[in-house]
C-alpha positions as CSV (number, residue, x, y, z in Angstrom):
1,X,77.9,106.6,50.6
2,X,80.8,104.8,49.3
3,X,82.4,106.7,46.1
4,X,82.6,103.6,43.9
5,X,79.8,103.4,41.7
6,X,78.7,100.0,42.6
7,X,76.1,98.2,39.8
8,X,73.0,99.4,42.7
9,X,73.4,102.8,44.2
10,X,71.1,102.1,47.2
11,X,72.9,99.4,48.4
12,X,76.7,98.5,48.8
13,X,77.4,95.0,47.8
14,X,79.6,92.8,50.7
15,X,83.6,93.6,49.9
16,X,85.1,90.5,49.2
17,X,89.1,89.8,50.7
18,X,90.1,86.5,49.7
19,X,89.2,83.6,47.2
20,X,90.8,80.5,46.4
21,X,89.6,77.6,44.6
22,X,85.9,77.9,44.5
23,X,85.6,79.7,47.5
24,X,85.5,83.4,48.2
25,X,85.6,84.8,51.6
26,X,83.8,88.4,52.4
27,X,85.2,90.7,55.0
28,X,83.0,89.8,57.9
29,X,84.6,86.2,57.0
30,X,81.3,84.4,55.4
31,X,82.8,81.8,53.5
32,X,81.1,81.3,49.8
33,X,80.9,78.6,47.2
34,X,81.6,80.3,43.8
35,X,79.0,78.3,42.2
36,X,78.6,80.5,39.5
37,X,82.1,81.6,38.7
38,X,80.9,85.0,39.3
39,X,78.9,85.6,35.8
40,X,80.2,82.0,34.4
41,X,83.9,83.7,33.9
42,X,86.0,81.8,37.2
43,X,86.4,78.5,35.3
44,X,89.6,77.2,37.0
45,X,88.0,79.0,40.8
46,X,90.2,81.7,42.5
47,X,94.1,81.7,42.8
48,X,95.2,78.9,40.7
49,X,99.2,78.6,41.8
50,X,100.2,77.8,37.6
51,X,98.0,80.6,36.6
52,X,99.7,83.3,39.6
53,X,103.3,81.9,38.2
54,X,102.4,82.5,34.9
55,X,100.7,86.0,35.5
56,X,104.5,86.6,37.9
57,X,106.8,85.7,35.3
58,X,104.6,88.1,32.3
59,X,105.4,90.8,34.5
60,X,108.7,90.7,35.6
61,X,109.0,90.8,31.8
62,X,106.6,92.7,30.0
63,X,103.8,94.7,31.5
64,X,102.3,96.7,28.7
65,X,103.5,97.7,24.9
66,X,101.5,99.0,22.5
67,X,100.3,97.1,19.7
68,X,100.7,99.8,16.8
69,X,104.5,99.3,17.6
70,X,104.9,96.1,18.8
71,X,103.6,92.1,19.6
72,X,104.2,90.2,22.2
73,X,105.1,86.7,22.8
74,X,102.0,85.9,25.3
75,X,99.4,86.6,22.9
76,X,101.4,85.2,19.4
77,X,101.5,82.1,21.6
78,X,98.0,82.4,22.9
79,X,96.6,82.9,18.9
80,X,98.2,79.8,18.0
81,X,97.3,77.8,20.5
82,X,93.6,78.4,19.9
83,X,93.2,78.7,16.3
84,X,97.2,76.7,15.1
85,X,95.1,73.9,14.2
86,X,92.4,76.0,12.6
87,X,89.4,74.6,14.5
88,X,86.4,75.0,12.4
89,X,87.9,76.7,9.6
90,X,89.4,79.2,12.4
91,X,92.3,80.7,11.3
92,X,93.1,84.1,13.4
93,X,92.4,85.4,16.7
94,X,92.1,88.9,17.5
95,X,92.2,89.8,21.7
96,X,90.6,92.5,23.3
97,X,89.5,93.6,27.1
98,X,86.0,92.0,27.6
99,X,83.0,89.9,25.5
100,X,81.5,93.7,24.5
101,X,84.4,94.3,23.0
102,X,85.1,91.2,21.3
103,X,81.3,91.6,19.9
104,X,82.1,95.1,18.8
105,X,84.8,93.5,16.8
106,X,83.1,90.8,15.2
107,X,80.3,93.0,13.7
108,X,83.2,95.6,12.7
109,X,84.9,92.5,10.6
110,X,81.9,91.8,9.2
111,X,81.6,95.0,7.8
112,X,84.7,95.2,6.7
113,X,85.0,92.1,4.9
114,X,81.6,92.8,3.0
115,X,83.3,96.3,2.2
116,X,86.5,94.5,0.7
117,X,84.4,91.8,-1.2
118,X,82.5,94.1,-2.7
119,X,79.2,94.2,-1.2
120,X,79.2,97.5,0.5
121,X,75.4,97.0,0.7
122,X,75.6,94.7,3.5
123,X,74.5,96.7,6.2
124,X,72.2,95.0,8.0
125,X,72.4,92.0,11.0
126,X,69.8,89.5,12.4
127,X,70.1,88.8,15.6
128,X,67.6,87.0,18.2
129,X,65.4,88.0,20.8
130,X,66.0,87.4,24.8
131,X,70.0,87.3,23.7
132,X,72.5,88.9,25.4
133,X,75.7,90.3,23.1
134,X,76.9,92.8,25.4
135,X,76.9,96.2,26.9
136,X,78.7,98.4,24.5
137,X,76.2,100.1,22.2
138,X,76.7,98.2,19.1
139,X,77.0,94.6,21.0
140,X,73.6,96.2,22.9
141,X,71.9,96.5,20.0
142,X,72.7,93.7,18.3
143,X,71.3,91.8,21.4
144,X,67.9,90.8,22.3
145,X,67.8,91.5,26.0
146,X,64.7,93.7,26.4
147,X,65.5,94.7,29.7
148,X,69.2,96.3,29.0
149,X,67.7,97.7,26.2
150,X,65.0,99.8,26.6
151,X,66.5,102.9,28.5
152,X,68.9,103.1,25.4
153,X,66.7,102.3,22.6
154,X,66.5,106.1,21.2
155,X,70.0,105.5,20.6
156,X,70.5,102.0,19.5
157,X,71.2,101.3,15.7
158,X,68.3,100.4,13.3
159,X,71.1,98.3,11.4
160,X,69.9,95.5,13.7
161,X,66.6,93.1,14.1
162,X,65.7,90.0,16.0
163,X,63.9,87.1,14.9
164,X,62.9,84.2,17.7
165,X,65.4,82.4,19.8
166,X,65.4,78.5,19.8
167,X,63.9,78.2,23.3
168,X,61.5,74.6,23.3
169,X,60.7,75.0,26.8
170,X,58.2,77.7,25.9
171,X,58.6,78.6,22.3
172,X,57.8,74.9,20.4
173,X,54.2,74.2,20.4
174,X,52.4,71.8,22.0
175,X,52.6,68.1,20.0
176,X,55.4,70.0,18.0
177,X,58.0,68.3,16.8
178,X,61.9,69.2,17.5
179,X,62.2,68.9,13.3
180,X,58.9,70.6,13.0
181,X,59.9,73.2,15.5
182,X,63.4,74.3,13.5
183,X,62.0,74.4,10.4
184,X,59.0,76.9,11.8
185,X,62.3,78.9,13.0
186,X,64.1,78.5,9.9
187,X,61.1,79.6,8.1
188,X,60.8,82.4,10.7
189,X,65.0,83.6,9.9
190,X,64.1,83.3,6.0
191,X,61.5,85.6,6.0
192,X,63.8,88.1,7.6
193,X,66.5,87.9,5.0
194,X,64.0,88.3,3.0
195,X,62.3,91.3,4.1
196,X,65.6,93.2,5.0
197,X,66.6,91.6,1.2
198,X,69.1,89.0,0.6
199,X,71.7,91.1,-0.3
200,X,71.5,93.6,2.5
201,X,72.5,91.4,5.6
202,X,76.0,90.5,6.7
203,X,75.7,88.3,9.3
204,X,73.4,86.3,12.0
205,X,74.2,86.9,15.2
206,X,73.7,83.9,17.7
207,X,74.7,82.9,21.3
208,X,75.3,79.2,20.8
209,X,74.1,77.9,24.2
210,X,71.8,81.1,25.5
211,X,73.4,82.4,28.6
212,X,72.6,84.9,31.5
213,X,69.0,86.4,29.1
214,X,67.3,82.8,28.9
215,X,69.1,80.9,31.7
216,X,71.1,78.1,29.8
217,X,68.8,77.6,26.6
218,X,70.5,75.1,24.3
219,X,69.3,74.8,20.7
220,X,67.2,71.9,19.8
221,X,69.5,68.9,17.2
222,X,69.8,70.1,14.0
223,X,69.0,74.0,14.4
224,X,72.3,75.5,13.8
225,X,72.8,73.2,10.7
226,X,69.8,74.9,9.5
227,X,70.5,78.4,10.4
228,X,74.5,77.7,8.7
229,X,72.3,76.6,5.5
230,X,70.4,79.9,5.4
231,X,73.6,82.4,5.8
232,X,75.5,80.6,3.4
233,X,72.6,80.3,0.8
234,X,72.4,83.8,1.0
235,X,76.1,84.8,1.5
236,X,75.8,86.3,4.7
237,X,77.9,85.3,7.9
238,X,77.4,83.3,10.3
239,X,78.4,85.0,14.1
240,X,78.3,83.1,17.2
241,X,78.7,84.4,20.7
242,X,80.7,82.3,23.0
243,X,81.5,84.7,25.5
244,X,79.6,82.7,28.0
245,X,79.1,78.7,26.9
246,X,82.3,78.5,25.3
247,X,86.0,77.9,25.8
248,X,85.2,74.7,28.1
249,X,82.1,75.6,29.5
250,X,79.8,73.2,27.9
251,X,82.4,70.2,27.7
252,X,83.6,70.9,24.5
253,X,86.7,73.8,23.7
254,X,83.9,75.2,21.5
255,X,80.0,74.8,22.4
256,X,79.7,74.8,18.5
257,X,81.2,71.6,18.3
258,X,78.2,69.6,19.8
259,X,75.8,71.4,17.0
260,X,78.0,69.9,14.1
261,X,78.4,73.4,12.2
262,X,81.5,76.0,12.6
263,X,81.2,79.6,12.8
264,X,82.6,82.1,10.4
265,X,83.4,84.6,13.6
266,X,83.2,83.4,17.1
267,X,83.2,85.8,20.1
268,X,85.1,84.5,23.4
269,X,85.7,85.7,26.6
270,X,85.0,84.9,30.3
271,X,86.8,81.0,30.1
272,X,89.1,82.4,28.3
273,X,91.3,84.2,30.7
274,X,89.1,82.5,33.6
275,X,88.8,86.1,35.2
276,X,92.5,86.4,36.2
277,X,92.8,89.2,33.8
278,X,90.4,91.0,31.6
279,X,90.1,89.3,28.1
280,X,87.9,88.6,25.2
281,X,88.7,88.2,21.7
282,X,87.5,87.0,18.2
283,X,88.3,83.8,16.5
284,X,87.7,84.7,12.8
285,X,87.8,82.7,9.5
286,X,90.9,82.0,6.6
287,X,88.8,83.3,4.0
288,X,87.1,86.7,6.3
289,X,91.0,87.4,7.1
290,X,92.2,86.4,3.5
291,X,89.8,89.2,1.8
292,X,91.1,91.7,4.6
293,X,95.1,91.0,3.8
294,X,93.9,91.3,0.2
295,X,91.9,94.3,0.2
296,X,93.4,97.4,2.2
297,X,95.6,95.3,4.6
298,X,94.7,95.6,7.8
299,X,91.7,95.3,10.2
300,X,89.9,98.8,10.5
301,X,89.4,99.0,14.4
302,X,91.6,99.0,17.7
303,X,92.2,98.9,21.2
304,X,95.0,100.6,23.6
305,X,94.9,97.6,25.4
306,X,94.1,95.1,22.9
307,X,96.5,91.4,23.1
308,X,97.2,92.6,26.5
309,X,100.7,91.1,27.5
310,X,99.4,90.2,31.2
311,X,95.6,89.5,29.8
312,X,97.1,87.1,26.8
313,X,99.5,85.7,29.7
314,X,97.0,84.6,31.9
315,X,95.1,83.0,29.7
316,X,97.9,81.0,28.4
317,X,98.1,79.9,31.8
318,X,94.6,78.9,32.4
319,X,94.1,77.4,28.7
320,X,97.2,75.3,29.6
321,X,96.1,74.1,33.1
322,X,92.4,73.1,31.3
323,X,94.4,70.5,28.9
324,X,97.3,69.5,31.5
325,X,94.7,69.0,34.1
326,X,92.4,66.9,31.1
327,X,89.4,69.5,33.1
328,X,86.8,69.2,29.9
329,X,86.1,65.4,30.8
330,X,85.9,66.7,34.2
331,X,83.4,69.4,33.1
332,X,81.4,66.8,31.5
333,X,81.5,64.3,34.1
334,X,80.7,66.5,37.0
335,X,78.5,68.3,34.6
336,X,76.4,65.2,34.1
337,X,76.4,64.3,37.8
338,X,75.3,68.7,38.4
339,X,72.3,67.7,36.4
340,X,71.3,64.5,38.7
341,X,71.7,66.2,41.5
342,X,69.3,69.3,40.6
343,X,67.1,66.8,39.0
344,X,66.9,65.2,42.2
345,X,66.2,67.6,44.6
346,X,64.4,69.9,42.9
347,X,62.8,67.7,39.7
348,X,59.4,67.6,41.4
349,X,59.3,70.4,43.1
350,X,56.2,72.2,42.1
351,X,57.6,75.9,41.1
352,X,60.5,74.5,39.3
353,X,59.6,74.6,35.2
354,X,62.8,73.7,33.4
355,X,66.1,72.6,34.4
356,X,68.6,72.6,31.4
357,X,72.3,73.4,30.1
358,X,75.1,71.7,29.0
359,X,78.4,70.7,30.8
360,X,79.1,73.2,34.1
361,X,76.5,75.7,32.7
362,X,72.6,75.0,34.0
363,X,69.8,77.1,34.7
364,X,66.5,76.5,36.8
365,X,63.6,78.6,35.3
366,X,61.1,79.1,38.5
367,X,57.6,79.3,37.7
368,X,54.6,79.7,39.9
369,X,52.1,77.1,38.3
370,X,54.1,73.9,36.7
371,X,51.5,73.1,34.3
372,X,50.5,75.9,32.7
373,X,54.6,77.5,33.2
374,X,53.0,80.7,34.3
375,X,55.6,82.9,35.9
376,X,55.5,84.6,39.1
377,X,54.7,88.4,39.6
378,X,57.8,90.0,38.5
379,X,57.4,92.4,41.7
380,X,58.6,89.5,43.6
381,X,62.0,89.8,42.0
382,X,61.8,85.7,43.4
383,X,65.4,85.3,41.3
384,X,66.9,87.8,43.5
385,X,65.3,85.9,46.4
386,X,67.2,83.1,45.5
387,X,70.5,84.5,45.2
388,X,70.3,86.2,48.5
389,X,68.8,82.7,49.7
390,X,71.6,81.1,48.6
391,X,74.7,83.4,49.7
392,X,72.9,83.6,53.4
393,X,73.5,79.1,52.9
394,X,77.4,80.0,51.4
395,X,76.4,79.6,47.8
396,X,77.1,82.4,44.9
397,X,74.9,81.9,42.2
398,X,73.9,84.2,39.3
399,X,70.4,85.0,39.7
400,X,68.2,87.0,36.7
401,X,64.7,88.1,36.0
402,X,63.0,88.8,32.7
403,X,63.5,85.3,31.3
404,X,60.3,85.8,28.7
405,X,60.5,89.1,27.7
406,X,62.9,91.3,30.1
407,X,60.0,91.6,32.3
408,X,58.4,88.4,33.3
409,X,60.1,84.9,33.9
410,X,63.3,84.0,37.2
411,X,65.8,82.0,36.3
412,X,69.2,81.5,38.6
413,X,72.4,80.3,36.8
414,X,75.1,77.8,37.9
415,X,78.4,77.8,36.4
416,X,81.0,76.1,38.7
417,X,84.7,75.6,37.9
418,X,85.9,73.2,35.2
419,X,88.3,72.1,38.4
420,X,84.9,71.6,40.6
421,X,85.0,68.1,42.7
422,X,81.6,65.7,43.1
423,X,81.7,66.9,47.1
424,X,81.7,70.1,46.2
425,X,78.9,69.9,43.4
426,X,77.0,67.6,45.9
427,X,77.2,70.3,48.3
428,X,76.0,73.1,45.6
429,X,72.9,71.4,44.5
430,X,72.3,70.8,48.6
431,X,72.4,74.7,49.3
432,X,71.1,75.9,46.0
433,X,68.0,73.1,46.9
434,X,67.6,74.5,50.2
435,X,67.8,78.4,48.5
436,X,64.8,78.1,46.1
437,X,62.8,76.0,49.0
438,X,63.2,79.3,51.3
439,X,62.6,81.8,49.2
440,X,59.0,81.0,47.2
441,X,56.5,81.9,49.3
């Protein structure tokens, strides 16, 4: 039994010796597409030269300083290049070691700030089902995953409740409307301010394109205007998790963009630093920032590792090769041609129920009758099927389970890099095809 606790205990995972570009190589020498960039985070693939220079020269010159002492030019240069222009109303950014922790930080700020304004009686968040915020316990309970949850719901906070996530492909009703359909789930997030009382709530807490819980779930038009109508109606804020669908991963720098609304808080992480080196971070709001500098001063929270030299150096390096190398129009164009592709091969195919995303970030949601989109027995574990399917053809995907309710529903998850060509996407629809045909029964 190896001593690394590995994510199963029963089962050692293969050990993995070399990747570059999108393609990872495992000690017995199977050669893999990264069609997933691992969980959506490998957005420029595996050993980009610029990004190893980069990550070279940080080191040679600073490896580590702390932050209650010092800054460091890597990250001072990294905040301005992603909130200089103040995106969105976007003003500061704030870097820490991973999505959970950029989460952790978020709802921390939005504490804070109410505390500063005023409104210590802001205590409580809305968040929504099948959502995934993160691991730590606060980003765990904030999120909606069912699944992650339920060993460590004894210990979860109660400051946090769920109300329904915008997913059409089962949630609108039948003959329902996309307009009839937000307003029933604006209707649904009302009644929740209102029970938990106006005054009481903070913030919502959203993933703007679903990731890994729902498989890729993008909201229908004009449902985050609607949701940005109802925080600011009632003074709350408005928090939305980009770990996964932003920073390029959806065609635009921020997956907000495309719903026509800006966040007050945004959470980034895996495109940030494309995996190189751990990072996450928040980008936060002028006026959230300006009641903090007001008020005591400074941000109540911290990290030994937070704006990392070699982490904010990396992803310098990687933001800076996805403009020089113009890779969001590449995203989108070999996004668009990712979609025809899965569409074609697997369109029709009778266990196939959904295929949707956004950019470089799609999902198939399996089903075992097409009509009626009734899932398969969750003893089947068919996701996992798929994924092992796929990596027997040379394909990583990111296979999951509990689509519906952290019990029922497969979905598998492609992500490939921004940097991905049309033979190489052509060839990941071919094997993933050729997966999901092997492994239903």
């Amino acid at each position: 039994m190896p001593q690394l606790i590995h994510r199963r205990l029963d089962t050692a995972p293969p050990l993995a010796v070399k990747g570059e570009g999108i393609w990872l190589t495992a000690a017995d020498g199977h050669r893999v597409m990264d069609g997933s960039g691992g969980a959506a985070v490998a957005c420029l693939g595996h050993a980009h030269p610029k990004v190893l220079a980069a990550m070279r020269a940080q080191m040679d010159q600073l490896c580590y300083a702390h932050t209650s002492l010092f800054s460091c030019e890597s990250a001072e240069r990294l905040a301005e290049l992603l909130v200089g222009h103040a995106p969105g109303g976007l003003t500061h950014a704030y870097f820490v070691s991973s999505g959970s922790e950029g989460m952790e930080a978020a709802l921390k700020m939005a504490r804070q700030y109410f505390v500063e304004a005023g409104q210590p009686q802001r205590t409580r968040f809305i968040a929504r089902r099948q959502s995934y915020h993160g691991n730590t316990l606060g980003a765990l309970a904030a999120g909606g995953n069912m699944m992650r949850r339920a060993i460590y719901e004894p210990v979860l906070s109660e400051a946090f409740s769920h109300v329904s996530p915008c997913y059409p492909y089962r949630g609108r009703a039948e003959g329902e409307s996309d307009e009839d359909y937000v307003e029933r789930l604006a209707a649904e997030l009302e009644a929740e301010f209102q029970r938990l009382g106006p005054a009481n709530v903070a913030a919502f807490c959203a993933e703007t394109v679903v990731g890994a819980t729902l498989g890729c779930a993008t909201a229908v038009p004009g449902y985050f205007r609607r949701v940005r109508e109802i925080c600011d109606r009632h003074g709350a804020l408005l928090i939305l998790d980009e770990v996964m669908s932003g920073m390029g991963r959806c065609g635009t720098t921020h997956a907000w963009e495309a719903e026509g609304i800006a966040p007050d808080i945004q959470v980034v992480a895996k495109g940030l630093g494309g995996g190189y080196q751990p990072i996450g971070g928040i980008l936060v709001s002028g006026r959230v920032i300006a009641a903090l500098r007001d008020g005591s001063g400074g941000f109540m929270h911290g990290h030994t590792y937070q704006a990392h030299p070699m982490a904010c150096a990396a992803a310098l390096a990687v933001q800076g090769v996805i403009a020089e190398e113009n890779l969001l129009e590449n995203v989108r164009a070999r996004g668009a041609e990712l979609e025809a592709a899965l569409t074609e091969r697997l369109g029709n195919h009778a266990h196939v129920g959904e295929i949707r995303g956004r950019g470089l970030f799609w999902a198939v949601e399996l089903v075992a009758d097409r009509a009626t989109k009734a899932v398969f027995d969750p003893a089947l574990k068919l996701h996992a099927r798929v994924g092992q399917e796929a990596y027997a053809r040379g394909l990583a995907c990111y296979p999951m389970g509990g689509t519906i309710d952290g019990r029922q529903g497969d979905h598998v998850v492609l992500a490939p890099p921004y940097n991905v060509t049309r033979e190489e996407v052509a060839m990941i629809a071919d094997r993933f095809g050729a997966a999901v045909e092997a492994a239903i029964p």
